[in-house]
N, C-alpha and C positions, 0 to 999 in steps of 0.2 A: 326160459333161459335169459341171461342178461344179457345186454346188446355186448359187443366185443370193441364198437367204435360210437361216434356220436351220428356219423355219417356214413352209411355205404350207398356207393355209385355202380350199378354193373350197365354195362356196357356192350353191347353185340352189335353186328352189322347184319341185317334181316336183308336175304333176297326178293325182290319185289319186282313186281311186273315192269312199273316204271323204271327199275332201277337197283341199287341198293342203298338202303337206307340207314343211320344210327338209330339206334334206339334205345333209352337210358330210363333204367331206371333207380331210383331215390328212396331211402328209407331211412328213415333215425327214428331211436326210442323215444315214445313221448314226454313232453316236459323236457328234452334238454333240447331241442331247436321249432320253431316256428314254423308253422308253413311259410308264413313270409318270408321269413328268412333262408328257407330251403329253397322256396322259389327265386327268391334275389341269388343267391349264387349260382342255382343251375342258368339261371339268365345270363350271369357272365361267363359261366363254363361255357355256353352259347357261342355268344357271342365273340370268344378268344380260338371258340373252333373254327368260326367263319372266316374270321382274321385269317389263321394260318391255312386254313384252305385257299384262301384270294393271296395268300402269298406264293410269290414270283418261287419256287424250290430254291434251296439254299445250293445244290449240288445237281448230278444228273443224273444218266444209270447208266449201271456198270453191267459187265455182261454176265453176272451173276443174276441179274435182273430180268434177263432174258433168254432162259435152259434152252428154248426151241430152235436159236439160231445161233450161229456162229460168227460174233461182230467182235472186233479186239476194242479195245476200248478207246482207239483213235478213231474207225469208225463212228462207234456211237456218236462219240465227241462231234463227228463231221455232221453226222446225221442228224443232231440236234440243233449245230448251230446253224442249219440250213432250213430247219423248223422252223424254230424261232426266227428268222431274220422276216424283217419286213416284204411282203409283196408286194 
């Protein structure tokens, strides 16, 4: 069958002993991209993942975020910036 895209990405989060981990994998039909070229992009998909990982959250969490406990969202709020604050 013909490919449907020039690139597909699938993407899962594996549980692992250390951890869990991403794990991605990369396919295109041949002749329309490079390995070079597949591998330079997944290098920046990389790399723009790590960014947003090392980024500080834009937001916090809300007590949807949290079904097991009963915290209103000024809570949270408290309890976060009590986290965060310098020691």
């Amino acid at each position: 069958l013909p490919s449907a895209h020039a690139l597909t990405v699938n993407a899962l989060a594996e549980d692992r002993p250390d951890g869990p981990r991403l794990v991605a994998t990369w396919t295109w039909p041949a002749g329309v991209l490079t390995e070079a070229a597949v591998r330079g992009l997944a290098e920046d998909w990389l790399r723009a993942l790590r960014l947003l990982a090392a980024a500080r959250p834009a937001g916090g969490m809300t007590p949807s975020d949290l079904p097991l406990v009963a915290l209103s969202q000024d809570e949270i709020d408290l309890l976060e910036a009590d986290w965060r604050s310098p020691r």
